[in-house]
C-alpha positions as CSV (number, residue, x, y, z in Angstrom):
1,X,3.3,-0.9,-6.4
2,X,-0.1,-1.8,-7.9
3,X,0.3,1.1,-10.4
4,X,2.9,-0.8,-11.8
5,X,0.9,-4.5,-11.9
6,X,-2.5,-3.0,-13.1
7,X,-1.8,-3.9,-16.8
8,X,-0.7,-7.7,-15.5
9,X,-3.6,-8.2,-13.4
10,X,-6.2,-6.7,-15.9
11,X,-4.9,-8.6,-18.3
12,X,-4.9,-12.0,-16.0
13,X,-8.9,-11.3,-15.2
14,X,-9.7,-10.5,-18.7
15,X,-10.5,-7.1,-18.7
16,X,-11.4,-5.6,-21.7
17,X,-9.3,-3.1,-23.0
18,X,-11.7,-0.1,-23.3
19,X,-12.2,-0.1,-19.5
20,X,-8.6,-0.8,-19.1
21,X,-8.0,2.8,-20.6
22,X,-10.4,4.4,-19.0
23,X,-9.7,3.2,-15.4
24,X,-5.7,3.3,-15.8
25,X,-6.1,7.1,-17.3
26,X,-8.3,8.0,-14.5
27,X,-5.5,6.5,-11.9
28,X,-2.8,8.5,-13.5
29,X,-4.8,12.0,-13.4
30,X,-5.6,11.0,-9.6
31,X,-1.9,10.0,-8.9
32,X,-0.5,13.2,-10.4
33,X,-3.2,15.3,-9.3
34,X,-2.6,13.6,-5.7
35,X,1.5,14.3,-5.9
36,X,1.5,17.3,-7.2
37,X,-1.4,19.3,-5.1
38,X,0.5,17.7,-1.7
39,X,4.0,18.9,-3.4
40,X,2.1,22.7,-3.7
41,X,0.5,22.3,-0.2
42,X,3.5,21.8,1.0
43,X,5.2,25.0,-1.0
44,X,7.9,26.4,1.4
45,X,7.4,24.3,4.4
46,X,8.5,20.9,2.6
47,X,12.2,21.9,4.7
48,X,10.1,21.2,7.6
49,X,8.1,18.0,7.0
50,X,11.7,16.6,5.6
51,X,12.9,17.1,9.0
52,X,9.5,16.1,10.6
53,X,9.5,12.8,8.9
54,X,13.3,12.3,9.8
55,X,12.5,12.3,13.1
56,X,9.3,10.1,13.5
57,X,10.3,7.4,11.0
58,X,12.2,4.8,13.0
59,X,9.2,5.4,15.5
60,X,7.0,4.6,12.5
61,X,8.8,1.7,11.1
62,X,8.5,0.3,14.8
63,X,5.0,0.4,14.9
64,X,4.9,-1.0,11.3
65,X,6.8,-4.0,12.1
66,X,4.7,-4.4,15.6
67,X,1.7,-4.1,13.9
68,X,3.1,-7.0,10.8
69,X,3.8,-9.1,13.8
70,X,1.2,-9.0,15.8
71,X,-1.2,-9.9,12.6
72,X,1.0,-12.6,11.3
73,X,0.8,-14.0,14.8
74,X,-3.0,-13.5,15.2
75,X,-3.2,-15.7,11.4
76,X,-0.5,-18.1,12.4
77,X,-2.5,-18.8,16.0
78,X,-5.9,-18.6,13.6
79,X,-5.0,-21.8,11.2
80,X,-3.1,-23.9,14.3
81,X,-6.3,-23.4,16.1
82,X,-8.5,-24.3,13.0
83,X,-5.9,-27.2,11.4
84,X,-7.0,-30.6,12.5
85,X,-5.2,-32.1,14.8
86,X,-3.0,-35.1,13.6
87,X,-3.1,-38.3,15.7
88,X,-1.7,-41.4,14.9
């Protein structure tokens, strides 16, 4: 998602354009170069890891969502604990 809001967010801290280039052409040859080595690691067996990944992924949404909960619980505990308390 960030690949897609790097030219918003350089442009809101005022990044010059020259480093701009450099650093969004060096993300682009390390996200292709990423993609397409795992897509050639994975040559023959991809049939596999489909099916692998079918299987785990409600497990792994689970423990997505437990883990989002338990930290927006921890933060929600965090600022009660540090609000003031209000008495009138």
């Amino acid at each position: 998602m960030l690949r897609q809001l790097n030219g918003i967010l350089s442009g809101i801290i005022g990044m010059h354009w020259a480093k701009f280039l450099a650093f969004n052409a060096l993300g682009a040859v390390l996200w292709v170069c990423t993609w397409a080595g795992l897509g050639y690691l994975a040559g023959q067996h991809i049939v596999a890891i489909y099916a692998t990944i079918e299987r785990y992924k409600w497990y792994a949404f689970a423990a997505a969502a437990l883990i989002a909960a338990a930290l927006i619980t921890r933060r929600i505990r965090a600022r009660r604990r540090d609000a003031p308390s209000k008495t009138t």
